[in-house]
Residue frames as qw, qx, qy, qz and C-alpha x, y, z in Angstrom:
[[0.704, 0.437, -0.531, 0.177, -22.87, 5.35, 61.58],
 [0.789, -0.418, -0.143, 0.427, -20.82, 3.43, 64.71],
 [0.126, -0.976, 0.177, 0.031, -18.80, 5.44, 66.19],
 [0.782, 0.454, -0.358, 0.231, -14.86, 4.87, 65.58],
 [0.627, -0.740, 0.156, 0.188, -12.42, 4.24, 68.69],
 [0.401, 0.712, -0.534, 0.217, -8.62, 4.38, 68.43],
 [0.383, -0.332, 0.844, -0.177, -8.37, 1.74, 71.32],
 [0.781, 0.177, -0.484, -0.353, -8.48, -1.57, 69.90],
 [0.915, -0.322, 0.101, -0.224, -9.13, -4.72, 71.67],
 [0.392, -0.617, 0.667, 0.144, -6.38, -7.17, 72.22],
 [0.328, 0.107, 0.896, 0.280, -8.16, -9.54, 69.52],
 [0.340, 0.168, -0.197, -0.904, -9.88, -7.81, 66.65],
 [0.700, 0.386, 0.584, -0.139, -12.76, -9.36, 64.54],
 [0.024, 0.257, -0.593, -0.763, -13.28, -9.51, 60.57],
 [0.581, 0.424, 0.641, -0.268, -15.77, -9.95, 58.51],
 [0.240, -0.026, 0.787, 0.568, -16.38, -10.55, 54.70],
 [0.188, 0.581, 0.223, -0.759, -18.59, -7.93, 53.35],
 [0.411, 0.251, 0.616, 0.624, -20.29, -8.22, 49.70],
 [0.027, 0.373, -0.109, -0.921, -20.30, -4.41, 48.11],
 [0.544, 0.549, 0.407, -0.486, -22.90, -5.79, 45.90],
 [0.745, 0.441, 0.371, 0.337, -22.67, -5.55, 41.60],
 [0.402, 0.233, 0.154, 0.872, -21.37, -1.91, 41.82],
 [0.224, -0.611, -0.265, -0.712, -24.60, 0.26, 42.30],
 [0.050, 0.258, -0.529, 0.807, -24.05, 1.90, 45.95],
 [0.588, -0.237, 0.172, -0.754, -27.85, 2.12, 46.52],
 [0.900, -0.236, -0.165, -0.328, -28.18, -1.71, 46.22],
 [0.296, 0.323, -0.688, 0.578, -25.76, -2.04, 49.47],
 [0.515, -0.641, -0.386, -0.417, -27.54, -3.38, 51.82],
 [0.283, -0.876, -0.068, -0.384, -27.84, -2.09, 55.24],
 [0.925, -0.333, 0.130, 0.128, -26.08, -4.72, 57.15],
 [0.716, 0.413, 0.157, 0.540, -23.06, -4.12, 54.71],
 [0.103, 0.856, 0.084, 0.500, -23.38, -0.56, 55.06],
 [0.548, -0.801, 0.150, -0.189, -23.05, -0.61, 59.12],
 [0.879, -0.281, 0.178, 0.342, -20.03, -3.19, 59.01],
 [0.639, 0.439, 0.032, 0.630, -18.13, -0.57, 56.68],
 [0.236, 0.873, 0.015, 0.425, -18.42, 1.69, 59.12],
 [0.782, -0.588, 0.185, 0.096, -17.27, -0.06, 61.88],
 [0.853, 0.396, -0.034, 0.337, -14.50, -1.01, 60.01],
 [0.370, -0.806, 0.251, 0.388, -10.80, 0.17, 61.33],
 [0.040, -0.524, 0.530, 0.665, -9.41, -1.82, 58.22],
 [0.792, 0.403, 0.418, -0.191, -10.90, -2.94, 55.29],
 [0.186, -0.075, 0.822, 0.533, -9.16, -4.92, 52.31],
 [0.393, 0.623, 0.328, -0.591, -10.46, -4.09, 49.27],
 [0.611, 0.294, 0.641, 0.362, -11.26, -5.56, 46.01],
 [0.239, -0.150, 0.465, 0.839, -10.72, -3.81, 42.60],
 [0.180, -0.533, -0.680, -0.470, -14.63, -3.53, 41.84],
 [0.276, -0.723, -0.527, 0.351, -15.72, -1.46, 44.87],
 [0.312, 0.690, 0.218, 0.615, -16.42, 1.64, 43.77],
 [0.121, 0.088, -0.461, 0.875, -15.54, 5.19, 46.00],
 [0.581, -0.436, -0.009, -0.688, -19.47, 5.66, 46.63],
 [0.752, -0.381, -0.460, 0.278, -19.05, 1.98, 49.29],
 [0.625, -0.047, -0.363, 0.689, -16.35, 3.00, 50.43],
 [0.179, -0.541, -0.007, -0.822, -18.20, 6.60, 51.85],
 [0.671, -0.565, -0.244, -0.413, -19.60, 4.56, 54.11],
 [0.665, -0.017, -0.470, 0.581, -15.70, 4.01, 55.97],
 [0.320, -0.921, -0.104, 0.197, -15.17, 6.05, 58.72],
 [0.425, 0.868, -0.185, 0.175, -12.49, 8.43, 57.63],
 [0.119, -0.813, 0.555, -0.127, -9.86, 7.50, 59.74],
 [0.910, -0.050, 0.393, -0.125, -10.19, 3.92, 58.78],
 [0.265, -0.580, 0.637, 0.432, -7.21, 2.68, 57.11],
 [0.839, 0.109, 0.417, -0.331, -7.80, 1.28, 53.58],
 [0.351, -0.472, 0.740, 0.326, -5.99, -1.23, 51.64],
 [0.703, 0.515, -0.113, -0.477, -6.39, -1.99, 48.24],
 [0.415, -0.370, 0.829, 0.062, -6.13, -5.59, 47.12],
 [0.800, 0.357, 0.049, -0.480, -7.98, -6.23, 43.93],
 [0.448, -0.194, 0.841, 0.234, -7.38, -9.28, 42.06],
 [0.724, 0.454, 0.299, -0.425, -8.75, -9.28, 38.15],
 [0.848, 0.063, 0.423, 0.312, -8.16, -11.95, 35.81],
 [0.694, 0.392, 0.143, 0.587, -5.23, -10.91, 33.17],
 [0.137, -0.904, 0.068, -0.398, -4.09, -7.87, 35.60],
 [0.518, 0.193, -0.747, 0.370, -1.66, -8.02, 38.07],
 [0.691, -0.622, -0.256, -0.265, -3.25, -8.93, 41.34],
 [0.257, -0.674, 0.533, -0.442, -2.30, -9.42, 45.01],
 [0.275, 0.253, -0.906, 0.199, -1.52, -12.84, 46.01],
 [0.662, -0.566, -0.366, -0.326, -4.67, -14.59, 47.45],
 [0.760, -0.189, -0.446, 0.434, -1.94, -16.01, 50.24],
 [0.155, 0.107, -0.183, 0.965, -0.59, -12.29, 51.08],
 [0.361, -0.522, -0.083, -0.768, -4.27, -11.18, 51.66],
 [0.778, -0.520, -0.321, 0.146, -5.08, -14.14, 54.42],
 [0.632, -0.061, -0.345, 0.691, -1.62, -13.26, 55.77],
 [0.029, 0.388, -0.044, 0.920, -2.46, -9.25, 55.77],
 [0.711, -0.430, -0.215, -0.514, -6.37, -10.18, 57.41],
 [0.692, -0.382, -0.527, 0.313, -4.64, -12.57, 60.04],
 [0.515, 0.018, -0.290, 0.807, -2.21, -9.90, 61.19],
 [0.293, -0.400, 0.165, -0.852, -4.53, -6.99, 61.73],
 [0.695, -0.608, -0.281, -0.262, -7.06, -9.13, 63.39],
 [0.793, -0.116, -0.388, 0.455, -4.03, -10.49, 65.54],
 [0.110, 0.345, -0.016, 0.932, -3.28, -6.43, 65.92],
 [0.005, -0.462, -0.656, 0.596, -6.51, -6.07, 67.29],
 [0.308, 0.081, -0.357, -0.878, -8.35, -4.24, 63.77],
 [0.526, 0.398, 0.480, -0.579, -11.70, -4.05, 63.13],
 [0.116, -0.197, 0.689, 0.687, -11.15, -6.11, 59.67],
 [0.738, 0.505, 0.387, -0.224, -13.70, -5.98, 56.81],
 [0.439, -0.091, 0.789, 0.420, -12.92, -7.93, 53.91],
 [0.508, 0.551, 0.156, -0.643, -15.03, -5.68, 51.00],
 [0.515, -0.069, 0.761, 0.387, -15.68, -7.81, 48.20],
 [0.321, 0.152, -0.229, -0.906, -17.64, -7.30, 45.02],
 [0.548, 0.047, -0.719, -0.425, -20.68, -8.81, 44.67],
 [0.843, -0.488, 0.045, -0.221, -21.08, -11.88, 47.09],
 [0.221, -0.708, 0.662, -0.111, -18.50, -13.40, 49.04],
 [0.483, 0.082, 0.871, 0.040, -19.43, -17.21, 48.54],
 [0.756, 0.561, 0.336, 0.027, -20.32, -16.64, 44.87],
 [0.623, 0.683, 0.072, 0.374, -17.45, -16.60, 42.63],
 [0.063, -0.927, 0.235, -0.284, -15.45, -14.19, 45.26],
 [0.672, 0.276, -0.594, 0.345, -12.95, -16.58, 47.16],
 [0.472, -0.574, 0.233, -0.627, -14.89, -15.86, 50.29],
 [0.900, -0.421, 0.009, -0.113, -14.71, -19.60, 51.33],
 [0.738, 0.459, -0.306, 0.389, -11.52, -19.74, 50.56],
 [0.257, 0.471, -0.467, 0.703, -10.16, -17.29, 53.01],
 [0.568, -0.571, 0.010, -0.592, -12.85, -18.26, 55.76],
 [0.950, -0.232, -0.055, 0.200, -11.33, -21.77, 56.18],
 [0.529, 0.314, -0.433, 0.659, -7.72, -19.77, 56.43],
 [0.333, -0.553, 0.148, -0.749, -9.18, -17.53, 59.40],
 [0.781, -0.506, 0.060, -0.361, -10.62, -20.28, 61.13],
 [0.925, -0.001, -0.223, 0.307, -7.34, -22.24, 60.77],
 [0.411, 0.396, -0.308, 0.761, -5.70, -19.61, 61.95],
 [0.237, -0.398, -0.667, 0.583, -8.19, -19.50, 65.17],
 [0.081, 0.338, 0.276, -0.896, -10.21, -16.67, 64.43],
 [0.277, 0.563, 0.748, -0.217, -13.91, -16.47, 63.99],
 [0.086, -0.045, 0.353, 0.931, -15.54, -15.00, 60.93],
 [0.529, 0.557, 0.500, -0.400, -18.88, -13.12, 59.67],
 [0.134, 0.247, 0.704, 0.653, -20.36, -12.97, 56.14],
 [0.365, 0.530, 0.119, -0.756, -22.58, -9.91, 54.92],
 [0.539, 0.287, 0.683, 0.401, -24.02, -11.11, 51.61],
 [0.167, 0.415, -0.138, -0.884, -24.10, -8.67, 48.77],
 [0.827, 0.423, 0.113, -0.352, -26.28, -9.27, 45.45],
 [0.618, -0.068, 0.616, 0.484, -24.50, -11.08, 42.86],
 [0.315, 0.397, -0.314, -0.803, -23.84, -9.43, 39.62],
 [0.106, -0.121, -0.934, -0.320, -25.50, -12.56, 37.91],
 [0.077, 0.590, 0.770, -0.231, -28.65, -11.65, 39.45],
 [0.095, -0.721, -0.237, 0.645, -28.13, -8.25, 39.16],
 [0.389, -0.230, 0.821, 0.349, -27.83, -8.16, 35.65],
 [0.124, -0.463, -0.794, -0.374, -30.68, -9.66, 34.19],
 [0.094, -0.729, -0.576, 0.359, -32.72, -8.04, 36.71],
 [0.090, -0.490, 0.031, 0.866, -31.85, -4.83, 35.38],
 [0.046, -0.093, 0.638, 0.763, -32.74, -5.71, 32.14],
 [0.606, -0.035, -0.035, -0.794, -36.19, -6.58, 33.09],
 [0.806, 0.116, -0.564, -0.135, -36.17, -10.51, 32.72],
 [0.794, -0.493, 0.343, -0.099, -35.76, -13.50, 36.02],
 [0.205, 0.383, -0.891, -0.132, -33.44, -15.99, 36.11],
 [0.056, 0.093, 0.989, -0.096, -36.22, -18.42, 36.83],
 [0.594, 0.169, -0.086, -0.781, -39.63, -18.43, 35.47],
 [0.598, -0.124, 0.759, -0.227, -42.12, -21.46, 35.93],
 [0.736, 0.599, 0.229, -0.218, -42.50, -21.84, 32.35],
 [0.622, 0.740, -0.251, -0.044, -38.94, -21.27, 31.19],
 [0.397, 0.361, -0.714, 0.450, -36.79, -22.37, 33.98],
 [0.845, -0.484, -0.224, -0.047, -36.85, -24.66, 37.10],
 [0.884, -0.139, -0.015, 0.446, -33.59, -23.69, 37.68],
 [0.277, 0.935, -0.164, 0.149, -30.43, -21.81, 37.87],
 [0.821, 0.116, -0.078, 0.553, -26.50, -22.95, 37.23],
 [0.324, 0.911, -0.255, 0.002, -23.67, -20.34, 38.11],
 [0.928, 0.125, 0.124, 0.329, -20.95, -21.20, 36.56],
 [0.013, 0.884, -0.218, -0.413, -17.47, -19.49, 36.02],
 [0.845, 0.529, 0.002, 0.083, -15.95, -19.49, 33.00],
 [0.198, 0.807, -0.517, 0.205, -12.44, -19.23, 34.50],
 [0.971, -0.130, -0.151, 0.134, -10.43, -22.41, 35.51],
 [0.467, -0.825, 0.316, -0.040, -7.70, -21.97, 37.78],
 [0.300, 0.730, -0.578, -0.206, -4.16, -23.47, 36.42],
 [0.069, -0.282, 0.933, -0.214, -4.12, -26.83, 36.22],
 [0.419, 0.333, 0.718, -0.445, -7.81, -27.12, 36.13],
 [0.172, 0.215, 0.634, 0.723, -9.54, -27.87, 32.97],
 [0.269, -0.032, 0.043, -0.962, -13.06, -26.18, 34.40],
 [0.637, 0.110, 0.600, -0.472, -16.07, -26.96, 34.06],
 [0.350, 0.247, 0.897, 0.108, -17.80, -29.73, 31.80],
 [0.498, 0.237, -0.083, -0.830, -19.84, -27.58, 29.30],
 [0.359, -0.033, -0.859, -0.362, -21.00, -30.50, 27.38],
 [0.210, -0.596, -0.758, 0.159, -23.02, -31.87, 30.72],
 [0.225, 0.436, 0.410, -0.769, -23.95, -28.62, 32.00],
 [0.383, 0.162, -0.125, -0.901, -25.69, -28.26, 28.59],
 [0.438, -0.257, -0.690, -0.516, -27.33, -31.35, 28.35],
 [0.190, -0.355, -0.731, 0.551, -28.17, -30.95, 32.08],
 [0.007, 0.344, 0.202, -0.917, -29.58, -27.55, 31.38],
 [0.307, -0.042, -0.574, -0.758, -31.17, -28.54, 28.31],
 [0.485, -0.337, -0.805, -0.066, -33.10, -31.81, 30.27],
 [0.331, -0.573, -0.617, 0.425, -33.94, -30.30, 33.30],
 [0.400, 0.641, 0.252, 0.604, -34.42, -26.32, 32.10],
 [0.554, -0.570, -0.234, 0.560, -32.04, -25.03, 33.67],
 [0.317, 0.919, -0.195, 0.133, -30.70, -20.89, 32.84],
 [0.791, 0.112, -0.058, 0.599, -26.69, -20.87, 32.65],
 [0.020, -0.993, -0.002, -0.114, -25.43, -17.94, 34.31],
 [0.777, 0.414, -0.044, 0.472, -21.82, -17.55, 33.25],
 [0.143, -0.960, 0.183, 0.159, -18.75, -15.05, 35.03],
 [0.317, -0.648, 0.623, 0.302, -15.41, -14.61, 33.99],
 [0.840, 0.132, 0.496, 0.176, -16.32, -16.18, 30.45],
 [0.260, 0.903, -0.028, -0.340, -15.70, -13.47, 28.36],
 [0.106, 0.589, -0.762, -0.250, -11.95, -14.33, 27.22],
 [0.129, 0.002, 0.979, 0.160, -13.23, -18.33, 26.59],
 [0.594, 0.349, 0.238, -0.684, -16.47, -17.82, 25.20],
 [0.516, 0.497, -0.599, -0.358, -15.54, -19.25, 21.88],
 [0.279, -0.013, -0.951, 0.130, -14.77, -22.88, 23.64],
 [0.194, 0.262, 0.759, -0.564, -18.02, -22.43, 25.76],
 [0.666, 0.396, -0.166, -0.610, -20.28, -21.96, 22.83],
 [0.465, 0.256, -0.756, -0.383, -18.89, -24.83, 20.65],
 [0.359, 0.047, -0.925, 0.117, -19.57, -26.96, 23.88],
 [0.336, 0.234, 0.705, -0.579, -22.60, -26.02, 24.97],
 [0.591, 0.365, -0.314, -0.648, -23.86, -26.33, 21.27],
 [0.133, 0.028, -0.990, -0.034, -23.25, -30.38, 22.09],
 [0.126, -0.438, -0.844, 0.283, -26.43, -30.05, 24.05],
 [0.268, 0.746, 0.333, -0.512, -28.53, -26.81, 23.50],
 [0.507, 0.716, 0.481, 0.003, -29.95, -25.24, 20.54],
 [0.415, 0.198, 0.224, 0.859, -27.98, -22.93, 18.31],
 [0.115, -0.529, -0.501, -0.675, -31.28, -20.41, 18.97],
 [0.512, -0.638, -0.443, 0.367, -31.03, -20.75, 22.94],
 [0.022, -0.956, -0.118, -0.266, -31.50, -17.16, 23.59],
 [0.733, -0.109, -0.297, 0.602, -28.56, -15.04, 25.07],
 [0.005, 0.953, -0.036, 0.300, -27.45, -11.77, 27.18],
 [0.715, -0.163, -0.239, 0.637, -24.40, -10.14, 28.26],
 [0.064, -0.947, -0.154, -0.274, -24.22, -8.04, 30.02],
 [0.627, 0.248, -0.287, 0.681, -21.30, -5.52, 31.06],
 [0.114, 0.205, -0.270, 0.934, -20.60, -3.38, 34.34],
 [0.313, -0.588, -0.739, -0.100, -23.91, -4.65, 35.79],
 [0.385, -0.769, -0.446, 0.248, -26.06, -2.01, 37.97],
 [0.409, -0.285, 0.029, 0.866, -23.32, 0.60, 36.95],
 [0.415, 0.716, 0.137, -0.545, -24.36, 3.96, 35.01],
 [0.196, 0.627, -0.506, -0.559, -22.29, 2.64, 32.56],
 [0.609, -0.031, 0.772, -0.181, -23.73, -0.61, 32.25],
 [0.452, 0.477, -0.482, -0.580, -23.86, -2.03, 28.32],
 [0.589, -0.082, 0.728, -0.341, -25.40, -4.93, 27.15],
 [0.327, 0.312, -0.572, -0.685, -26.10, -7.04, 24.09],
 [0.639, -0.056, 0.677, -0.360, -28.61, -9.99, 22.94],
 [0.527, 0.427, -0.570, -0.463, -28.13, -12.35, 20.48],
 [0.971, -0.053, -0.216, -0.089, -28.13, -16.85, 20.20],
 [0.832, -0.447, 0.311, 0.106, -25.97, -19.02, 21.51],
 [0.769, 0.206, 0.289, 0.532, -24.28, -19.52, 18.03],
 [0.492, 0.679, 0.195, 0.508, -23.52, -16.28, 17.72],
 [0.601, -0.774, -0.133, 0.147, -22.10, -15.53, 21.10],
 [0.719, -0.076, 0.151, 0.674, -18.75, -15.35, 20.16],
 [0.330, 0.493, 0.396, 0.701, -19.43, -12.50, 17.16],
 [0.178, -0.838, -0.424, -0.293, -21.83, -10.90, 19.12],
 [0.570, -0.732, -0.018, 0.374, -19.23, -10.16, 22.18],
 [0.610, -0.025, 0.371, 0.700, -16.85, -9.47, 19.54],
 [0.084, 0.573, 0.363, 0.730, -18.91, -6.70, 17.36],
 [0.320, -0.860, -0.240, -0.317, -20.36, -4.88, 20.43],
 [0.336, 0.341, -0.537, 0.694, -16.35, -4.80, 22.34],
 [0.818, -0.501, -0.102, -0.262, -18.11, -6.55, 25.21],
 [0.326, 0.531, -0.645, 0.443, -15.26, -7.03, 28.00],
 [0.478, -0.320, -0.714, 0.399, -14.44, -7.81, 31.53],
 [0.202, 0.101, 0.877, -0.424, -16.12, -7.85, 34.16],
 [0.391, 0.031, -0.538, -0.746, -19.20, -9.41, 32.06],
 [0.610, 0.072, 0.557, -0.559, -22.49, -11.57, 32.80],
 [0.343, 0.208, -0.749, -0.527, -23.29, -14.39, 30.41],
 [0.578, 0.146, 0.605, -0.528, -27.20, -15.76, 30.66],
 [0.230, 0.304, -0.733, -0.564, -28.24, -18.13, 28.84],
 [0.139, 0.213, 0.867, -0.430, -31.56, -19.06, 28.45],
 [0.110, -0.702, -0.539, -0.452, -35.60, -19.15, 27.34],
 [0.074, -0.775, -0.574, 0.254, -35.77, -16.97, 30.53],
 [0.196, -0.037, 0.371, 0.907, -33.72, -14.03, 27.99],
 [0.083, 0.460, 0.805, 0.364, -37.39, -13.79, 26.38],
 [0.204, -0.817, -0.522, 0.137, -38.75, -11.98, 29.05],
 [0.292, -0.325, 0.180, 0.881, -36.39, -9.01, 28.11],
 [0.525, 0.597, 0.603, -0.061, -38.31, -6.99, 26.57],
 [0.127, 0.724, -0.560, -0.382, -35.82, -5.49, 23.83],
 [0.217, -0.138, 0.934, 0.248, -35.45, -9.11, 22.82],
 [0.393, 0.472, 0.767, -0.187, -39.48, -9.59, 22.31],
 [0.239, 0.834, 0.065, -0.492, -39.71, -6.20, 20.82],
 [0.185, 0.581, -0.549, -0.573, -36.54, -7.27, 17.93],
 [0.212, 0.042, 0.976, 0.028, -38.33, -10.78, 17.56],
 [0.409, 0.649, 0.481, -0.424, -41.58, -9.10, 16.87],
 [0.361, 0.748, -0.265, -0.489, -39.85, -7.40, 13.75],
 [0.141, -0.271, 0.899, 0.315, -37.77, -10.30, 12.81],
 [0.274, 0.357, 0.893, 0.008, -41.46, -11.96, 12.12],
 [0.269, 0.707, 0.213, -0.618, -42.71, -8.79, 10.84],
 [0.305, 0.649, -0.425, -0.553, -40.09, -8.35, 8.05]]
């Protein structure tokens, strides 16, 4: 690990670190070395204490998580908190879950930094959307079931109606594309009815919960029955919603299809 000083420069630095889907081991190395440099690091509500081993102990850390229907920290109060240490002279890492430019408000706070004169990196972490499926055993792109991959969140900021399901599904249908889905969990119901304008009631589906964690839980059922299915198996936040032929390659799905045709 870097060693830690207690002099600090007259102008710190910061970077925007992704902790990955949750599982410590798939931190990757780069990540690993900027947490320990780290004098402070702001810190999202998904980063579990096995990252955060990799602070140096006398590194100051501040918890700032932000998750939807919780109370959170002001996006505006974290830039402000990340200007001032750099401005302090801290060694700032910004620990997110996941990736920072997927779904994490990583560009957000890069264009406040740089408007505020001060130069940022980016560590990418996995994304739980990748991470995810992959666990289960299945791509998100396969040259037979998909040419493609959408993510999409299923949360719309106030004021914002979100995205367009209708086109993404006939986009996804015409051009086979998989639909990989965060933060739908509490609108699922409207994102079924309206991606049933344009895919199949039979378009294969997984959700998965607490990607990459030990407690990770998961279910697979259709598109039309997305709703029920999240509903009978008390499927929650933070969730993964894939949708897609490339589901098939799960091979729990192939294995209860084999019986469905059996019985």
């Amino acid at each position: 690990m870097n060693s830690f000083s207690p002099t600090l420069p007259s102008q710190g630095s910061c970077t925007l670190v992704g902790a990955g889907p949750g599982d410590p081991e798939l931190l990757t190395i780069k990540a690993a070395k900027a947490i320990a440099a780290a004098s402070v690091l702001f810190v999202d509500d998904l980063v579990s204490d096995a990252i955060l081993s990799h602070a140096n102990p006398k590194a100051r850390v501040v918890y700032v998580g932000k998750r939807g229907g919780c109370k959170s920290t002001p996006q505006a109060f974290i830039e402000k908190l990340m200007v001032a240490a750099v401005h302090e002279g801290e060694n700032v890492v910004r620990l997110k879950g996941g990736d920072p430019f997927i779904f994490g408000r990583g560009g957000e706070e890069v264009e406040h930094l740089r408007e505020a004169g001060i130069a940022v990196q980016v560590v990418n972490g996995i994304t739980s959307g990748l991470a995810g499926l992959t666990s289960l055993g299945a791509p998100l792109t396969h040259r037979d079931r998909a040419h493609g991959v959408l993510f999409m969140t299923g949360h719309a900021k106030p004021g914002d109606s979100g995205p367009d399901w209708r086109l993404i599904a006939a986009t996804a249908h015409a051009a086979k594309l998989t639909l990989v889905i965060y933060m739908g969990v509490s609108g699922v119901q409207r994102i079924r009815d309206e991606l049933l304008t344009g895919l199949p009631g039979n378009t294969p589906v997984a959700i998965i919960q607490h990607a990459s964690l030990p407690h990770q839980r998961h279910a697979l059922t259709f598109l039309q029955d997305l709703p029920a299915c999240i509903a009978e198996n008390q499927l929650g936040s933070p969730s993964i919603i894939v949708v897609g032929d490339v589901v098939q390659g799960i091979a729990a799905w192939q294995a209860e299809q084999g019986q469905r045709r059996a019985a």
